[in-house]
N, C-alpha and C positions, 0 to 999 in steps of 0.2 A: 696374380698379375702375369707369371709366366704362362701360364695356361690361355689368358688373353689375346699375349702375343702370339702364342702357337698359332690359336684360334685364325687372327688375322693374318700372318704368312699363309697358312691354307689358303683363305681364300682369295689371296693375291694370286698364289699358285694356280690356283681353277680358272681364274678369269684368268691369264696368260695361256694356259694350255688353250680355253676356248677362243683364244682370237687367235691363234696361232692354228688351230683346228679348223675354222670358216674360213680364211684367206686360205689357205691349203684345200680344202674342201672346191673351192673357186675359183681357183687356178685348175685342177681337175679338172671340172667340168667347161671351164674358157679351155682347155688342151681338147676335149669331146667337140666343142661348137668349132674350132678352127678346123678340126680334122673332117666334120662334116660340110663345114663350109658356109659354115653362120659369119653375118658381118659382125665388126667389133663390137658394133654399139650391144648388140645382145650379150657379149664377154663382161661391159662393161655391166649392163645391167645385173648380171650375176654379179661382180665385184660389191656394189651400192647394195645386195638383196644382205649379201654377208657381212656386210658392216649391219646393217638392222638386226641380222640374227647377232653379232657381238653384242648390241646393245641390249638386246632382249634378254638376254642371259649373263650379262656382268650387271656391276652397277656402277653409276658416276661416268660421268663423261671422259673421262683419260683415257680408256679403254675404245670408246669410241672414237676417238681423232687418231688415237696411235693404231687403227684399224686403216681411217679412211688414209693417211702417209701409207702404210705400209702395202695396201691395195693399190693405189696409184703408179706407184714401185713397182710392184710385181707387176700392174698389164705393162708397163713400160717395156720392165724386165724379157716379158718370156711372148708380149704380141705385139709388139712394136719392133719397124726392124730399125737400123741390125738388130736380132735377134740375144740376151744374153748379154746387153749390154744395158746402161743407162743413159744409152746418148739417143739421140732421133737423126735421120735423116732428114726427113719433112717439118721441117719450125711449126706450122702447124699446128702439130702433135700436141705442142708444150699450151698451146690453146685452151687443147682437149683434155691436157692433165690437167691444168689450174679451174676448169670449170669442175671437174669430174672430184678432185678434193674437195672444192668447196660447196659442192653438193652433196658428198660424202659427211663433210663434217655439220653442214647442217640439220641432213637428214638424221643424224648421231644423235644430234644433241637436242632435235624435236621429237628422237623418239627416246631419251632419257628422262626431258622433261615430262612427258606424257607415262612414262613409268612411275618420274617421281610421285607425281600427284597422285596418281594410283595407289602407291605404297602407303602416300600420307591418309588417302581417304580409307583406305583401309585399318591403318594405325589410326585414326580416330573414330571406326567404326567397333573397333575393337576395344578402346577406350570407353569410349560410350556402353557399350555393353557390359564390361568390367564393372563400372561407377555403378549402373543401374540394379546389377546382381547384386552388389554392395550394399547399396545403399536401400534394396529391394528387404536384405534378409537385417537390418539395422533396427529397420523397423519395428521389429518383432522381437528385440532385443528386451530383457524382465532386469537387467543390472548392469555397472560399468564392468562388471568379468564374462560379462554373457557378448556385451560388444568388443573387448578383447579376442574375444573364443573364435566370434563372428570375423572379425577381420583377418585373424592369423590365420585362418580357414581359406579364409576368400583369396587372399594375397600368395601364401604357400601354391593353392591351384593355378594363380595366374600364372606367377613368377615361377612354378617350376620349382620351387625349396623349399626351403624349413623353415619359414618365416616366424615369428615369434613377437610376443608384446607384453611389455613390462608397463603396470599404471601406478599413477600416483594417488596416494589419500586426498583429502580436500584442505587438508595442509601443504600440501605441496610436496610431499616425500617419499620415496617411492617405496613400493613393497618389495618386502625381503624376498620374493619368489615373482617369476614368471611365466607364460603361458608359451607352449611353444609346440608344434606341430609338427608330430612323428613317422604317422602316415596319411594316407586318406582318411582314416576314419578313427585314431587315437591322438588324441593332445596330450601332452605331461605338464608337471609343474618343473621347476627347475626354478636350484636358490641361485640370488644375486650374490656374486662374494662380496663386493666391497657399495652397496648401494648408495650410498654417500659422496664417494668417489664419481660413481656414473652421473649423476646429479650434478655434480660440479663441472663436470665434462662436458654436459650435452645445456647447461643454461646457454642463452644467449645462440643458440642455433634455430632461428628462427626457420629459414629457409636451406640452411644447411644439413651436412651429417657428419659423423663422427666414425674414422675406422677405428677398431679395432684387429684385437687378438683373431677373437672369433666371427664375430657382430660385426657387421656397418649399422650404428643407431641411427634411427631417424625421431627427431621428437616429434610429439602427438602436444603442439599447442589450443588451447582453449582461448575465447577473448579475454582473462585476466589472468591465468597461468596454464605453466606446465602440465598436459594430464596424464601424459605418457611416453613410452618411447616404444617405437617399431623396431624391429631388428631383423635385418637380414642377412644371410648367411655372407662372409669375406667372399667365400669363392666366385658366388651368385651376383653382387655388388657390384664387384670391379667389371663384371663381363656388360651390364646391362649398358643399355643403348640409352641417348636422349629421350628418344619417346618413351623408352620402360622407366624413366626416371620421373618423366613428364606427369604417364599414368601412376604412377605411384604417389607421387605429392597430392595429385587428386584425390587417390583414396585416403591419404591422411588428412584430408583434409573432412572428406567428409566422415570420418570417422570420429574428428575431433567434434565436429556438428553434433554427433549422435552423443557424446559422452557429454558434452554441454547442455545439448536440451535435458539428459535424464539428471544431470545435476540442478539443474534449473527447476525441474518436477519435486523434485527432490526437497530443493528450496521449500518449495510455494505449497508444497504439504505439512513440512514443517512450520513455517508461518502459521498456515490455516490450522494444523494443532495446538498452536503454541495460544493464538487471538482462541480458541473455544478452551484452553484450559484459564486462561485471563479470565474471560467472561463468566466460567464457572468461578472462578475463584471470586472476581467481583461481586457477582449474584448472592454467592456464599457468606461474604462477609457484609456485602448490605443486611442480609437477611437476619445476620446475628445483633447484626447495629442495634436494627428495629429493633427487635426482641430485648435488647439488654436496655433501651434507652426508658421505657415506664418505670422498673422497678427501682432504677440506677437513681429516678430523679425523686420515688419515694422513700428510698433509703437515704439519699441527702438530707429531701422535708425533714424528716424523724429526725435525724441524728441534729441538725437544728434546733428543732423543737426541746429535745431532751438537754441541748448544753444551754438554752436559752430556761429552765427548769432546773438546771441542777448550779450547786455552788460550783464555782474553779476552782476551789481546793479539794473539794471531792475526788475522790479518786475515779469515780462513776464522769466524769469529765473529760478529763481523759481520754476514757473510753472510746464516748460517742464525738471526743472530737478525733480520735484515727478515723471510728466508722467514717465520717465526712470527709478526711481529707481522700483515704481510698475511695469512696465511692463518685469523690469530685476527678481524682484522677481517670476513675475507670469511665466517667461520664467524657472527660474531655478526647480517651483514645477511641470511645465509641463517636465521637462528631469528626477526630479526627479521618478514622475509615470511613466514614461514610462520605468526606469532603472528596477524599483519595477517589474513591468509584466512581464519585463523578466526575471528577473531573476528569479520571481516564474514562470514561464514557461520553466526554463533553456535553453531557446535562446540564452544566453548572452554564449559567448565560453572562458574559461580561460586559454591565450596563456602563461606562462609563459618559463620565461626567467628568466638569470643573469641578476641583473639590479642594478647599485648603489643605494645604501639609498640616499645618499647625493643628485645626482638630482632627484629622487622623491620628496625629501621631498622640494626641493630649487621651484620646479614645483608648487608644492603647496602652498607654501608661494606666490611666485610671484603672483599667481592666485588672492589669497585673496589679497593681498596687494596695488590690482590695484581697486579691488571693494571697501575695506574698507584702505585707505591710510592714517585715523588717527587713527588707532591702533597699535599698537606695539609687535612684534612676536619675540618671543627669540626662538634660532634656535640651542640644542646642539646633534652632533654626535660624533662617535667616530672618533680620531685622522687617525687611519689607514681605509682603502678603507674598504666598507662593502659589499659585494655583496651577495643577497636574489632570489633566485628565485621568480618571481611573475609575474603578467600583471602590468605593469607600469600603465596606463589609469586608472585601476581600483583602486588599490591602491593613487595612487593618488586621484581619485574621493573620497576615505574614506576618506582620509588628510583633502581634501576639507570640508565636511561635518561636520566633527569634528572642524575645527578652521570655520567655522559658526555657529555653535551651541554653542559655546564657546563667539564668537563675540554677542550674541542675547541676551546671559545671561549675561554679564559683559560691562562693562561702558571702555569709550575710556583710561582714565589713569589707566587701571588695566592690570594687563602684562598677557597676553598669553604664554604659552611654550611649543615646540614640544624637545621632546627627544627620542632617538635611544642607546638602549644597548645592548648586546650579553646576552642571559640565555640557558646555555648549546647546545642544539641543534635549537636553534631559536631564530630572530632577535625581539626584542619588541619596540613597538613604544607610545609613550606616550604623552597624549594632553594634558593640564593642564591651570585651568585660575583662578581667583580669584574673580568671581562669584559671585552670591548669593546662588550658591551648589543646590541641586535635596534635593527636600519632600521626609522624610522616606517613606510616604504613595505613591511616584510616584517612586521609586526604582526599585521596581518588575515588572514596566511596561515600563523601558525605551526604551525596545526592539519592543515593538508591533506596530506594522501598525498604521498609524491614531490616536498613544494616544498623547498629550499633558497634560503637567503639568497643574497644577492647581492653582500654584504659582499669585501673582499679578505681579511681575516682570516679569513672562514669556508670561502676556498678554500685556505687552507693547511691545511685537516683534510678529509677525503673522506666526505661523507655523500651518502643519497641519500633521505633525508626519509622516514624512519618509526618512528623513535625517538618523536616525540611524537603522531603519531597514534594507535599502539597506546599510549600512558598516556590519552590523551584516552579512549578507546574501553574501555579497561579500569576506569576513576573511573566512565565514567558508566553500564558495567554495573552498576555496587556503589550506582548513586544517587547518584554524590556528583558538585561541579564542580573543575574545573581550568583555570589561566588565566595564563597568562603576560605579564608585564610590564618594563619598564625600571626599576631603583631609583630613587628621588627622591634621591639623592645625586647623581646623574649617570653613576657608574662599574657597569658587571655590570647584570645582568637576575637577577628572582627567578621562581620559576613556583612558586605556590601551589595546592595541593589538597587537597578535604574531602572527607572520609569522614563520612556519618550514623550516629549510633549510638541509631537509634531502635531497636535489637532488644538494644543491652543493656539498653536500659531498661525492656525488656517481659521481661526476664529478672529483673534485678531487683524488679521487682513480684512476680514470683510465689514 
C-alpha cells in the first residue's frame, strides 16, 4: 500500500513539473515574439498550444484548467502593460482574458476527453486481446490442473507477477496444494497451510476478493459452486487500476467457463459409462433369467410329482418338499430379475383399465395363501365397488411382493393386513404385519436394487433385494407413490401405496 502511494506522489510530481515546464516554455517564446515584434494574439496562441501540450502529457482535467488560470496570469503578468503587474490599463483586456480562459479551459478538457477515449479504447483493445489469448489456449486444456496451469500462465504475463491458482475437488473443498508461477517458463506446487480456513474466507465472495498476508484471492465460481481461487500477489493487488480489475474478473470468468464445461464432460461420460454398464448388467441378468427359468420349472414338476408319490411320513418327503420350496423361491427371484430389466428398460407396457380393488386384491391373497397356507391375511376394503384405473397383473404383482416381504419378516401367528381407502383423488393401499419392523439405519434404503437389511431376523429368510424395487418402479409407472414405514405402535412395519384415479374421473364426466 505504501509503495502505491509512493507510486501516485510521483506522478503528481511529473505532471506538476510538466505544467510548470510548458507555461514557462511559453512565456519564452511570447518574450522571442514581443522582442521581434509579433502581435499578442500569436503570444496568445503559444499560451492555448501549451496548455494542449499540458494536456497531452498529464492526465485528468485539473491539470488542464490549473494550466489555462495559470497561462492567463502570465500573459497578463509579463505582456500586458503595466508590465509585472496584474492589473490592465485598457478594460478591454479583461475581455480578452475571460474569452482567452475559457478557451483555454475548453480546449483542455476536449483534448482530455479525446485522450480519455483513447486510453479506454486501447484498455479494451488490450482486454479483448487478453480474453481471447485465454480463452484461445483454454481450449486445448486435457484437465481442471491443466486449466489452472493455463490461467496462472496467462494472467502472471498480463499482470506482470506471480499469479497463482488453488482448485477445488467436486465436493467443494479445496486441495491441499496449489499452482503458482515462478518464471516464464517454471510453475511450482505450493502447500495450502490452513485450506479450510481459506474456504471459509473466500465463500460468499461472489464478485468480491479477499486480502491477505501474501495473496489477494479472487474465487473462481462455477453455476452451482466454488471451483477455485486465483491469487494474486499483495503487492501487485493493491497497485492495479479499475480497468486491470475490470480485465481480470473477465478472465475469471471465463476461466470458471472452462472448468465447468470439463466438469460437465466429465459428467456426461460418466453417465454414459454408468447407462452401458446398466445395460450390460441388464443384458447379463435377463440372460441368466432365461437360462435358469426351463430347468427351475422342471425341478419344481419332479419334486411335485415325487411328494404327490411318496408318504408325508417318509422321510424321502421331506426331501423333495425343500427341493420345491428352493426351486419355487429360485423361480420367483428369477421373474423377479427379469420384471426388474424391464422395467428399467421400459419394455414392460402399462395397459391400464377400470379394474376392482376387491379382485385384485382377493388375486393376491389367493396367490400367497396357496404358497404360505399357514399364515393368516386379514383382508379390509371398502363396502361399496371401488374401481382404479391400473394393470391388474401388475399391481397385483406389488400385492404379491408386499405380503412376501411381510411373510419373511413376521412368524406364522402374527396377523398380516391389507387395507384399501379412498384420499381425495386416489385409491391407497396398505400392507401391514406385526414384524420385527425395518433398522432406522435400513430406512433410507429400502428402495434400492440388491440392498438387504442387516437385521439377524431378516437373515433367517433369503432375499436379495428386488421385491420392493420392482413395486416402487411399477406405482410410479401408474403415477402413483409408495413408501414404507415402521407402525407407531412399535411392533411390524406398514408400506403404503396410491394409485390416482384421475382417468376414472374423466370417464365419468363423459
Amino acid at each position: 500500500m505504501t509503495s502505491f502511494k509512493n507510486k501516485e506522489l510521483n506522478k503528481i510530481i511529473i505532471y506538476v513539473l510538466i505544467t510548470i515546464a510548458t507555461i514557462t516554455l511559453a512565456t519564452g517564446i511570447g518574450w522571442i515574439f514581443r522582442y521581434v515584434g509579433f502581435p499578442e494574439t500569436n503570444i496568445v496562441i503559444v499560451y492555448l498550444f501549451s496548455i494542449l501540450m499540458t494536456t497531452r502529457f498529464t492526465r485528468g482535467y485539473s491539470y488542464g484548467i490549473v494550466a489555462s488560470v495559470v497561462a492567463t496570469c502570465a500573459f497578463n503578468y509579463f505582456f500586458t502593460k503595466p508590465y509585472y503587474t496584474l492589473s490592465v490599463n485598457d478594460a478591454t483586456y479583461l475581455i480578452t482574458f475571460g474569452i482567452m480562459t475559457i478557451t483555454a479551459i475548453i480546449t483542455s478538457a476536449l483534448t482530455s476527453k479525446v485522450k480519455q477515449n483513447a486510453l479506454e479504447a486501447q484498455e479494451k483493445e488490450a482486454e479483448t486481446s487478453a480474453l481471447f489469448q485465454l480463452t484461445n489456449r483454454l481450449t486445448d486444456a486435457s484437465d481442471i490442473a491443466n486449466i489452472a496451469s493455463i490461467t496462472t500462465d496467462t494472467i502472471s504475463g498480463i499482470m506482470n507477477c506471480r499469479a497463482a491458482c488453488l482448485c477445488f475437488d467436486e465436493s467443494g473443498q479445496p486441495q491441499h496444494s496449489f499452482i503458482q508461477q515462478q518464471s516464464v517458463e517454471k510453475q511450482v506446487r505450493r502447500k495450502v497451510n490452513d485450506a479450510s480456513a481459506l474456504k471459509y474466507r473466500v465463500e460468499g465472495l461472489r464478485s468480491g476478493y479477499m486480502l491477505g498476508n501474501e495473496f489477494c484471492d479472487w474465487p473462481i465460481y462455477g453455476r452451482e459452486s466454488i471451483l477455485g481461487v486465483l491469487r494474486i500477489p499483495k503487492e501487485t493487488a493493491v497497485s492495479m487500476s479499475q480497468s486491470q480489475k475490470r480485465l481480470l474478473r473477465s478472465m475469471i470468468e471465463s476461466t470458471a467457463l472452462a472448468m465447468d464445461r470439463f466438469r460437465s464432460a466429465q459428467q456426461q461420460q460418466k453417465s454414459r459409462e454408468e447407462a452401458v454398464q446398466e445395460r450390460y448388467r441388464s443384458n447379463i441378468l435377463r440372460a441368466i433369467s432365461h437360462d435358469l427359468r426351463t430347468p427351475l420349472s422342471g425341478i419344481m414338476g419332479t419334486s411335485e410329482m415325487l411328494m404327490d408319490m411318496t408318504d408325508r411320513e417318509d422321510m424321502r418327503y421331506s426331501l423333495a418338499q425343500g427341493i420345491h420350496k428352493d426351486a419355487d423361491w429360485l423361480h420367483s427371484l428369477v421373474e423377479n430379475i427379469l420384471s426388474l430389466t424391464r422395467l428399467h428398460d421400459g419394455r414392460v407396457a402399462i395397459t391400464k383399465q377400470l379394474e376392482a380393488v376387491e379382485e385384485v386384491v382377493g388375486g393376491a391373497v389367493i396367490h400367497i395363501m396357496k404358497r404360505y397356507p399357514e399364515y393368516e391375511i386379514t383382508v379390509h376394503v371398502p363396502d361399496e365397488v371401488l374401481m382404479v384405473p391400473m394393470d391388474a397383473r401388475l399391481i397385483e404383482q406389488v400385492l404379491i411382493n408386499l405380503l412376501e416381504n411381510a411373510i419373511k419378516h413376521s412368524s406364522p401367528d402374527c396377523e398380516i393386513c391389507i387395507s384399501v381407502s379412498q384420499k381425495n383423488n386416489s385409491a391407497a393401499f396398505s400392507v401391514a404385519d406385526l414384524g420385527c419392523g425395518i433398522a432406522a439405519s435400513d430406512l433410507p434404503n429400502i428402495f434400492q436394487a440388491f440392498y438387504t437389511t442387516r437385521s439377524e431376523a431378516a437373515d433367517a429368510q433369503r432375499s436379495v433385494g428386488l421385491g420392493l424395487p420392482i413395486c416402487e418402479a411399477i406405482i410410479k409407472a401408474h403415477g402413483g407413490t409408495i413408501e414404507g414405514h415402521n407402525r407407531s405402535s412399535g411392533q411390524g412395519c406398514e408400506f403404503i401405496f396410491t394409485l390416482p384415479k384421475e382417468e376414472q374421473n374423466h370417464a365419468e364426466q363423459k
